[in-house]
C-alpha positions, -999 to 999 in steps of 0.1 A, spaced: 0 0 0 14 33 -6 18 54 25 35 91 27 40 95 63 42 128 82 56 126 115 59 155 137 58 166 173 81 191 196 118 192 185 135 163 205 106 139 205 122 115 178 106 126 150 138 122 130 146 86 144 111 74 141 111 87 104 143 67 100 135 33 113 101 32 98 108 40 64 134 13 67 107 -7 77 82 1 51 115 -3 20 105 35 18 128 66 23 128 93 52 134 130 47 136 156 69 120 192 67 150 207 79 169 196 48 144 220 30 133 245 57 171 261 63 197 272 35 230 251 38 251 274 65 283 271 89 268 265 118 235 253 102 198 264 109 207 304 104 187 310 74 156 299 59 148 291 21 120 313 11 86 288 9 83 283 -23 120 270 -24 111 248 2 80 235 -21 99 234 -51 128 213 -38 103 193 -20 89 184 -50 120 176 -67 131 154 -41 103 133 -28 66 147 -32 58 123 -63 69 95 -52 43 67 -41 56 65 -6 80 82 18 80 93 52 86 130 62 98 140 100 94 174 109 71 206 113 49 216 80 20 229 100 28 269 97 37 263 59 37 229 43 -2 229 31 5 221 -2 28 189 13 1 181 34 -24 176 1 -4 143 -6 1 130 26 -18 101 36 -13 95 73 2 117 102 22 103 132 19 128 166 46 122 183 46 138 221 72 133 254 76 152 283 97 180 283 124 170 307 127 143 284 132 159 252 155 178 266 182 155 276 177 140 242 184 178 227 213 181 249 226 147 237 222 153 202 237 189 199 269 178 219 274 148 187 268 170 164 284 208 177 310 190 206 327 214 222 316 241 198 283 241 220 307 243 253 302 273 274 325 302 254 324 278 220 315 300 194 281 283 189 276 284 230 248 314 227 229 299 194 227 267 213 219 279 246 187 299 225 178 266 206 168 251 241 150 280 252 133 281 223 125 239 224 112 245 258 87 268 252 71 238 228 49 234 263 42 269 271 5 276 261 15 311 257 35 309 230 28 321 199 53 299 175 57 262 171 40 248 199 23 222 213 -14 244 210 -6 253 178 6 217 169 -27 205 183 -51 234 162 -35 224 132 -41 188 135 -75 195 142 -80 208 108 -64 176 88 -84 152 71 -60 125 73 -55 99 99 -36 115 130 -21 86 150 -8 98 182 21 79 196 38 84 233 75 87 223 93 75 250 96 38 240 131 27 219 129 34 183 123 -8 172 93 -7 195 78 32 187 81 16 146 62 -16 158 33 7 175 32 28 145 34 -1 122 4 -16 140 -11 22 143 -7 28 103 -22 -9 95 -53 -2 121 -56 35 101 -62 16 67 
């Protein structure tokens, strides 16, 4: 059956990992919105490609294809993704928990650049601010209210996953989560 999969959730949930191990699963490919949301920079994620670059390389890269499996957030700007997606994984974990796995990522891929005086020290120390406020009703940017309004608008099937389990058994739940949405 052909399946293009959008996971998302708050940064540090797995949304990346799940993507991974499920399209792997599936003999499908993951990408990340990322890859198409930021311009290639040293450090990375400083500047965003206008929309419809996104869109376009989006479409060059995956959108056609039968099947695939997209991690990432398209809910402020990806609506004209969204028209070929066929199911939508929620992932959600506490916030004490996404951040020890945002502190443990950023330190493989920064090291000591993230270090206290590193030159990427104040970016990084902004990144987690910014990833924490993900809970804070308040807030006006990507957040877990607005995540929720936006999914309440989607016509697809919205399978919401805890994401606390190990990657092999959050694929096996969403597996058995995708085959129960058909």
């Amino acid at each position: 059956m052909d399946r293009r999969i959008h996971i998302t959730g708050a940064s540090g949930c797995g949304t990346s990992t799940l993507a991974r191990v499920l399209a792997n699963r599936l003999g499908s490919q993951s990408f990340d919105t990322d890859d198409f949301y930021w311009q290639p920079t040293d450090p990375p994620f400083q500047t965003p490609r206008p929309i419809a670059d996104r869109l376009a390389l989006m479409d060059q890269m995956f959108i056609p294809r039968a099947d695939w499996v997209l991690s990432g957030s398209l809910h402020s700007w990806g609506a004209p993704v969204m028209a070929y997606v066929t199911h939508v994984v929620f992932l959600t974990l506490s916030q004490g928990a996404r951040l020890a796995r945002l502190r443990a990522r950023e330190r493989r891929r920064f090291g000591d650049r993230i270090a206290p005086g590193g030159d990427l020290d104040a970016g990084h120390r902004g990144f987690l601010d910014w990833a924490m406020g993900y809970d804070d009703p308040g807030n006006q940017g990507r957040s877990r209210a607005s995540h929720e309004a936006w999914l309440a608008t989607l016509t697809q099937p919205v399978i919401r996953l805890d994401a606390s389990p190990d990657p092999s058994t959050l694929a096996d739940a969403a597996l058995d989560a995708l085959i129960a949405a058909d």
